[in-house]
C-alpha positions in Angstrom: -75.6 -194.5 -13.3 -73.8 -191.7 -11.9 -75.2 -190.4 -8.3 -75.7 -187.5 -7.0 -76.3 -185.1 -4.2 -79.8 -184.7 -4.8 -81.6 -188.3 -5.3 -84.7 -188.8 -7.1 -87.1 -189.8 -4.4 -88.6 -192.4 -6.6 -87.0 -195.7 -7.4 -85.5 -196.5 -10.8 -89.0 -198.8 -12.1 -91.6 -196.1 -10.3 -90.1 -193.9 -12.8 -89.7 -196.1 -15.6 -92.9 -196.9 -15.1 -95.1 -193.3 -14.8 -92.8 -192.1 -17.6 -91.9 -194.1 -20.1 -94.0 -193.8 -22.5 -94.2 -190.3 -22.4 -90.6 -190.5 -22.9 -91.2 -193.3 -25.9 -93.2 -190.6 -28.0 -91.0 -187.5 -27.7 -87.9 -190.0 -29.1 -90.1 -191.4 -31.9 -91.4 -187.8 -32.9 -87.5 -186.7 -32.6 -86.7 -189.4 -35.0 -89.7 -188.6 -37.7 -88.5 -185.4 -37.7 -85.0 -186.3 -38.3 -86.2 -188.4 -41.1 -88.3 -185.9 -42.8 -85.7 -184.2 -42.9 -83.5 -186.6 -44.9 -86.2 -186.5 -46.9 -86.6 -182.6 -48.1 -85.4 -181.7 -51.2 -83.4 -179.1 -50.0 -82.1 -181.1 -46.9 -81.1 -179.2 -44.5 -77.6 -180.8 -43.3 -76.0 -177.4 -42.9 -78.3 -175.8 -40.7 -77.0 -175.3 -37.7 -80.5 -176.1 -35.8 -80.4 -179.7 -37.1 -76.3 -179.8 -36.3 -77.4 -178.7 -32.4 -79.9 -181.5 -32.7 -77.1 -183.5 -33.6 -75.1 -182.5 -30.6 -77.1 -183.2 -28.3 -78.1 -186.2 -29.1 -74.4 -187.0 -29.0 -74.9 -185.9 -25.3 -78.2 -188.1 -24.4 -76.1 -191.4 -25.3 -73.1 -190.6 -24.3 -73.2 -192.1 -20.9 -72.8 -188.9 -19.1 -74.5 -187.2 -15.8 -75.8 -183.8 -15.9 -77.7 -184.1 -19.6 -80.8 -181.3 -18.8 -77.8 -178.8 -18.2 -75.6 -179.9 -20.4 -77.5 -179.6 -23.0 -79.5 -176.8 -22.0 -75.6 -174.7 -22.4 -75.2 -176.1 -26.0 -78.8 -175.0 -27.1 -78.2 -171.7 -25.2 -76.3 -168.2 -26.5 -73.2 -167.9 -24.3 -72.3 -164.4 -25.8 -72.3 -161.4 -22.9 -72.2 -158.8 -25.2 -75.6 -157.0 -26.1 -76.6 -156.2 -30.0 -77.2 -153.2 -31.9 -81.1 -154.9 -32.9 -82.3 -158.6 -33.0 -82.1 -159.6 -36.6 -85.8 -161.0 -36.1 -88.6 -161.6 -33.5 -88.1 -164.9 -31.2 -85.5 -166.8 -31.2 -83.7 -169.4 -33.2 -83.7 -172.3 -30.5 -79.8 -172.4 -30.7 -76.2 -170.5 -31.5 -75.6 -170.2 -35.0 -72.3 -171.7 -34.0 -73.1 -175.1 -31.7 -69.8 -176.4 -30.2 -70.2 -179.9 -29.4 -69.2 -181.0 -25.8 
């Protein structure tokens, strides 16, 4: 595991332990949804939501520090520049155009 500046102040199993099946359930309900998916008749392997999904996935296994942000930038619009008018209310949850890490 990679350290760093600002340690966790509980040990690995206290954490393991308060959290981990909390944890359990959100990767379980990640993975139904993923298979619904699959399942649709129209499947949906071009969206770019489910290709951000995709992504950072790729960036929870990939053995990595700094996940949360890491992620958090790839789900995130980078552009600066404002628009003329949102093409909707709310948001999409990620850049039409997710460029993985």
């Amino acid at each position: 595991m990679p350290s760093s500046e600002h340690p966790c102040p509980l040990s690995h199993i206290e954490m393991v332990d308060a959290w981990f099946l909390e944890h359990r359930a959100k990767v379980l309900d990640l993975a139904a949804f993923l298979d619904r998916l699959d399942r649709a008749e129209d499947a949906a392997s071009d969206d770019f939501r489910v290709a951000a999904l995709h992504a950072a996935i790729a960036i929870l296994i990939d053995g990595q520090g700094d996940r949360a942000r890491r992620i958090q930038m790839l789900l995130s619009d980078q552009t600066t520049e404002p628009i003329d008018a949102a093409p909707m209310q709310g948001a999409f949850g990620a850049p039409p155009e997710v460029e993985p890490e």
